[in-house]
C-alpha positions as CSV (number, residue, x, y, z in Angstrom):
1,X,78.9,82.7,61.7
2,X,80.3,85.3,63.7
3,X,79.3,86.3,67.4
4,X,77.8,89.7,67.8
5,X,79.7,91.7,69.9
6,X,78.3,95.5,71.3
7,X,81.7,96.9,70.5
8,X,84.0,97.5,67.2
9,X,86.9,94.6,67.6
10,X,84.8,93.4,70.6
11,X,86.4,95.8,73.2
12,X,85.4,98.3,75.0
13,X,86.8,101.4,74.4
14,X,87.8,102.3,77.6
15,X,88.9,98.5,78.5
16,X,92.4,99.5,79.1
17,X,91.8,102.5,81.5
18,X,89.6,100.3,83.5
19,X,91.8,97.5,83.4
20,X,95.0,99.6,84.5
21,X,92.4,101.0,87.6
22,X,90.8,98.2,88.6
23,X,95.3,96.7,88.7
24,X,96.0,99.5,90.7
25,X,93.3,99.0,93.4
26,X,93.9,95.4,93.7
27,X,97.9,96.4,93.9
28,X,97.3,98.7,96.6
29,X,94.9,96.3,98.8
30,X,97.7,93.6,98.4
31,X,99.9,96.0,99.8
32,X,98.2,98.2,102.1
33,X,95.4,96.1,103.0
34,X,91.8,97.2,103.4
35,X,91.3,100.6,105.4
36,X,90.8,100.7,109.3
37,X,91.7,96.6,108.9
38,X,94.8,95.8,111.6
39,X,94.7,92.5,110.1
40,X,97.2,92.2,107.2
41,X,95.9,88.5,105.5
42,X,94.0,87.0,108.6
43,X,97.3,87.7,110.9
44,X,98.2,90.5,113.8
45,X,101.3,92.9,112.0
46,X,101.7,94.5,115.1
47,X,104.6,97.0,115.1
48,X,106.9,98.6,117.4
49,X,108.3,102.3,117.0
50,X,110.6,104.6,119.3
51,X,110.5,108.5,120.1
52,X,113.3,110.0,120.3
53,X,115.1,108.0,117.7
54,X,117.8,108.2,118.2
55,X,118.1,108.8,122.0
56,X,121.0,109.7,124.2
57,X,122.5,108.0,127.1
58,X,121.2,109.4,130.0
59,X,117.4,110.2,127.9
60,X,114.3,108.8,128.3
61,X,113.1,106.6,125.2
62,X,108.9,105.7,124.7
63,X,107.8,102.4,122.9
64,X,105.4,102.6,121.2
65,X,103.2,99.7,119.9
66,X,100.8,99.1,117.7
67,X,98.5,96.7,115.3
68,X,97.6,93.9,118.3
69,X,94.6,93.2,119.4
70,X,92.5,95.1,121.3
71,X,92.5,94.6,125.0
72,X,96.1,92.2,125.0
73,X,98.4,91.8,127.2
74,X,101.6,92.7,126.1
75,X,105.5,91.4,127.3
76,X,107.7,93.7,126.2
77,X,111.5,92.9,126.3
78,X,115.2,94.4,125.4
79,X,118.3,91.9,124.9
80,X,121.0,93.4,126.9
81,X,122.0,90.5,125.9
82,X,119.9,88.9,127.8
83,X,115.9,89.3,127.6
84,X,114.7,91.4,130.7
85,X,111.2,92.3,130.9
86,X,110.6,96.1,131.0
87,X,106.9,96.0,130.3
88,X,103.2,94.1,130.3
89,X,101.1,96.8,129.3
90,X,97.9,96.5,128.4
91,X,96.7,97.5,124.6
92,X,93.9,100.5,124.1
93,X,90.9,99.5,121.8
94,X,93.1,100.4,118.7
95,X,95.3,97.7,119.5
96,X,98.2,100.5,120.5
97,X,100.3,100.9,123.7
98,X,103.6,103.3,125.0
99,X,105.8,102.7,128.0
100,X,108.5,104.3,128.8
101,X,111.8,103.7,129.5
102,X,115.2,106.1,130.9
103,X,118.3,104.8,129.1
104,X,121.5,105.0,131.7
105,X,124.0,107.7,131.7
106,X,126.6,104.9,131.2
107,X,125.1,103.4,128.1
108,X,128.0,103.3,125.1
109,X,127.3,106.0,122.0
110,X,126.8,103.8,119.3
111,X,124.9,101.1,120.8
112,X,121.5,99.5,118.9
113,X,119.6,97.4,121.6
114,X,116.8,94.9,120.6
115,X,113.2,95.5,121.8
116,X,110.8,92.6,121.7
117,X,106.7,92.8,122.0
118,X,104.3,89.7,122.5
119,X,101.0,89.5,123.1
120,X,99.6,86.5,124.8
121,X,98.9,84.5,121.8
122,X,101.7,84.6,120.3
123,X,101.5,87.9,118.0
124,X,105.2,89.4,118.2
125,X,107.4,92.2,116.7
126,X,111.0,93.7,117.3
127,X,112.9,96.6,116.7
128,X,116.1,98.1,117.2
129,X,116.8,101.3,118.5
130,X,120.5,103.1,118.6
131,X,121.8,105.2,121.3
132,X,124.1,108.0,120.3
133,X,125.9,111.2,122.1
134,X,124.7,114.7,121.7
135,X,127.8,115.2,119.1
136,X,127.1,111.8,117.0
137,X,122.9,113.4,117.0
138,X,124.1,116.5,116.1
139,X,126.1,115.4,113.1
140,X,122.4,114.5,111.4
141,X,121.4,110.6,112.3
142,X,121.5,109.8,109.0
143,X,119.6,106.8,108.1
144,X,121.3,103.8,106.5
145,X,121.6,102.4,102.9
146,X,119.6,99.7,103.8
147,X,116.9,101.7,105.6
148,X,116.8,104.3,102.4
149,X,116.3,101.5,99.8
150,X,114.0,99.6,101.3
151,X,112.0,103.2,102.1
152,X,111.9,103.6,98.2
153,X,111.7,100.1,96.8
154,X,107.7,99.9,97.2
155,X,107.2,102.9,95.3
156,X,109.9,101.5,92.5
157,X,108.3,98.7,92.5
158,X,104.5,100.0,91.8
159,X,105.6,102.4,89.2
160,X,107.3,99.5,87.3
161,X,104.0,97.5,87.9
162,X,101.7,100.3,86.7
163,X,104.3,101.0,84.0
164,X,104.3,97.2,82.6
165,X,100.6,96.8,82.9
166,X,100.3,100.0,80.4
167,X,102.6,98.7,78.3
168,X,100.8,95.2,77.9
169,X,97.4,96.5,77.4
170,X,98.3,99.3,75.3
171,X,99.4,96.4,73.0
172,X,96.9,93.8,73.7
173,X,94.6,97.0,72.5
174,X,96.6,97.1,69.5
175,X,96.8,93.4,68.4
176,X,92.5,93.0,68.3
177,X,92.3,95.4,65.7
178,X,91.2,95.1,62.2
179,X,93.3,95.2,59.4
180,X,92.6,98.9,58.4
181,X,91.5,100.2,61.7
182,X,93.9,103.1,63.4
């Protein structure tokens, strides 16, 4: 004897479709994580960014940190080569900080220094930023290779997802029909 099942073949008809959202939800919590949630899989992904970027010798460069916890205390570093301290701010309630830094006059065109951030239990990030002349800025800063694909690899990535999830229900769909059915 055959089950009873509240739908023709046994599927919904809208099965797909909610399949392919509920994917796409589930996809973008894996890779954004939940809203408001500074936690990214029970872990600190604290972050460090820079304003002007790049900046010029002579300039004055901010650091701007972000996604540690609230209240920290923060060590911030740049390897010259050498680590020297230039920082221990103090996070906000968002888990966010700036300092600021003046870049000397003397400071090579071309140069990319690293910057260091590390709260006192261990949750850490580092950046680079480059200093360039007035003529190297004006010439457009364009970003690298490296910094462009990786910029448009998630979205690559999700459309071949979303596109390869279609494409395999759309035939799973196909396979539980009856003989006869359209």
């Amino acid at each position: 004897m055959r089950p009873v099942l509240p739908f023709r073949g046994g599927q919904h008809p809208r099965a797909p479709a909610l399949a392919l959202l509920a994917g796409a939800v589930c996809a973008a919590i894996l890779v954004l994580g939940l809203p408001g949630d500074a936690q990214a899989g029970g872990k600190w992904a604290p972050e460090i960014t820079f304003a002007p970027r790049p900046v010029a010798p002579g300039g004055t460069l901010s650091i701007m940190g972000s996604g540690f916890p609230a209240r920290a205390k923060v060590l911030v570093r740049i390897y010259i080569p050498q680590p020297i301290t230039i920082g221990n701010p103090t996070t906000d309630a968002a888990g966010s900080f700036k300092i600021t830094i003046d870049i000397l006059r003397q400071t090579p065109s071309g140069s990319s220094y690293r910057v260091s951030a590390e709260d006192t239990e261990g949750n850490g990030t580092q950046a680079f930023f480059k200093v360039q002349s007035g003529a190297a800025m004006r010439e457009g800063g364009k970003e690298s290779a490296s910094a462009t694909w990786a910029r448009r690899v998630g979205p690559v990535m999700a459309g071949m997802f979303f596109a390869g999830t279609a494409v395999v229900l759309y035939r799973a769909g196909r396979s539980n029909r009856r003989p006869g059915e359209g």
